[in-house]
Phi, psi and omega in degrees: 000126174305160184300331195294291189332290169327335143275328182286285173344300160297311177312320163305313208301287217315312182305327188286333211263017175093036179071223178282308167314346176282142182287166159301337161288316150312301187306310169335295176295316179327320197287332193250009178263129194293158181280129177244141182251094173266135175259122153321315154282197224254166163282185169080347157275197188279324183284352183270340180303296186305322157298312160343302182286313191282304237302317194277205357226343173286295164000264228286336187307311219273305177115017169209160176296133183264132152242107180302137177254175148227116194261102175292126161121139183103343196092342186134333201307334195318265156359307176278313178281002183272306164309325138353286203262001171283174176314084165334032204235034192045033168269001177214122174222138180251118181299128193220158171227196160343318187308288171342315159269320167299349142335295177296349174251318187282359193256128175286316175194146163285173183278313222234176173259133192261339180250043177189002177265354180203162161233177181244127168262357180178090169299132185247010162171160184261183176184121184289150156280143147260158153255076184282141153205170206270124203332335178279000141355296184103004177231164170226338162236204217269308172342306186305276155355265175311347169279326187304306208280350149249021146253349178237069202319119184065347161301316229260132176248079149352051159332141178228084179344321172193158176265151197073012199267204206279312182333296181310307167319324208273308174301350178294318193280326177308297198270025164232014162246352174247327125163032194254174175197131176239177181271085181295124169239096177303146168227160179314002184167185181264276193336302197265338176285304179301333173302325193279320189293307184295313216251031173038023177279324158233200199260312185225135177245188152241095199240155160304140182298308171343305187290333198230355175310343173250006172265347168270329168311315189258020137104357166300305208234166189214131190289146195249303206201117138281160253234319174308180164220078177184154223245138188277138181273008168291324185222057185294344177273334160322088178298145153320135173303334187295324177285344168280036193063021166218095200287125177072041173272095152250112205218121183230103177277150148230170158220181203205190138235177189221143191233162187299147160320320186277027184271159189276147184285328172292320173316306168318295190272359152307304155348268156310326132348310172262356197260321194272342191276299184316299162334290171325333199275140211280341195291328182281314205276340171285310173313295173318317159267019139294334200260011178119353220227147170228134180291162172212274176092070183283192181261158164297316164304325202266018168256289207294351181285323177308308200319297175303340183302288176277355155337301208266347164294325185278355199255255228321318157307330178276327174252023166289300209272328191079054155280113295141126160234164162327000000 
């Protein structure tokens, strides 16, 4: 490692390990402990991707290893609360999205305080919902889609990435401005509900564009409308639900990380600092926005001001719908 690397390198340990306080021995020792991404879902969805893709390139930023876990179950709390309850010392981060907050409504309680258990270190992209089915189906648009699914009230069976996620929000709100209702099936996760999806076990998910963007390019799967209200350039012929008959329809997912609440802020905006430089990088960032994702790589303030925002639209869908977890 060059003299240079080697001061950038020490200088992340001295931040993690506590700023000017860490001895050299600490910052030493410090060095060799890996950075953990804990994902909440299954591998193999748009949030394992996306932690996967930064992970080799934070490595190398940092000088020690990043490890994706992927903690399952729960809707995501498994996971969040493992985060929760870690060292505050940015050595554990949870890839989070929406959930993180809509948690807090659809749960009577947590393992953790949901408004006190974290902060935000990055949104680090955004990512439109789609509305995919599987080409025998019988529709190529959305128009198509909604009629079907009122003539056939409760038939159409719907995958759903987790019950209560963000997906689950958005079609709620969808089928209670149109007046329509399917047979929701939930899963652990985008990966085994788009899997259930290729193999015609159920009819449609709402899914992150990101998870199905080559299944839809090569034609397995058939796109209907995303959710934004903007057309994704990863899949630009695909229209917005607003260009489809639903005028002022919009739901904008993201995901990001988050770190235990008691973490130190300089730790934090180093962090975000560096997660955003890595974004930024032209090799990363065409990769993401191929796959569907629009970089942002926000400030630790510009998360948290999300974490809050959009609560009181999505709590009121939810207990309008009665949607509920353990």
């Amino acid at each position: 490692m060059s003299a240079a690397a080697t001061m950038a390198a020490t200088a992340v340990t001295v931040v993690f390990a506590g700023l000017a306080a860490a001895s050299p021995a600490a910052a030493a020792n410090d060095t060799a402990q890996a950075i953990r991404i804990v994902v909440p879902v299954a591998a193999g969805g748009s949030a394992d991707k996306l932690a996967r893709t930064l992970a080799p390139r934070l490595s190398e930023k940092w000088g020690r290893p990043v490890v994706v876990d992927n903690v399952v179950g729960a809707s995501g709390t498994l996971g969040a609360a493992q985060v929760a309850k870690a060292r505050p010392d940015g050595s554990t981060l949870l890839l989070a999205g929406e959930g993180v907050t809509l948690n807090a409504v659809l749960y009577k309680s947590l393992p953790y305080d949901s408004g006190r258990a974290f902060r935000g270190v990055t949104k680090a992209v955004v990512n439109p919902q789609i509305l995919v089915v599987r080409p025998d189906l019988g529709v190529k648009t959305f128009g198509e889609y909604a009629a079907l699914v009122k003539k056939r009230p409760g038939e159409i069976a719907l995958g759903l990435p987790g019950n209560g996620g963000i997906a689950h929000v958005a079609h709620e709100m969808l089928a209670r401005q149109l007046g329509i209702r399917v047979n929701y099936i939930p899963y652990g996760g985008g990966a085994p509900a788009t899997m259930d999806l290729l193999g015609g076990h159920i009819d449609a998910t709402l899914i992150t564009l990101a998870a199905v963007t080559d299944y839809v390019r090569s034609g397995r799967l058939t796109a209907l409308a995303v959710t934004t209200p903007y057309r994704a350039k990863a899949l630009p012929q695909v229209p917005t639900l607003a260009e489809s008959g639903v005028p002022g329809f919009a739901v904008e997912s993201w995901q990001g990380l988050i770190a235990p609440a008691a973490t130190p802020t300089a730790v934090v905006e180093q962090l975000s600092r560096d997660v955003a430089a890595v974004l930024q990088a032209p090799a990363v960032r065409a990769q993401l926005e191929e796959a569907g994702y629009a970089v942002v790589g926000s400030t630790p303030q510009e998360l948290d001001a999300t974490l809050t925002r959009d609560l009181p639209r999505y709590a009121s869908v939810i207990a309008a719908a009665g949607i509920s977890l353990h």
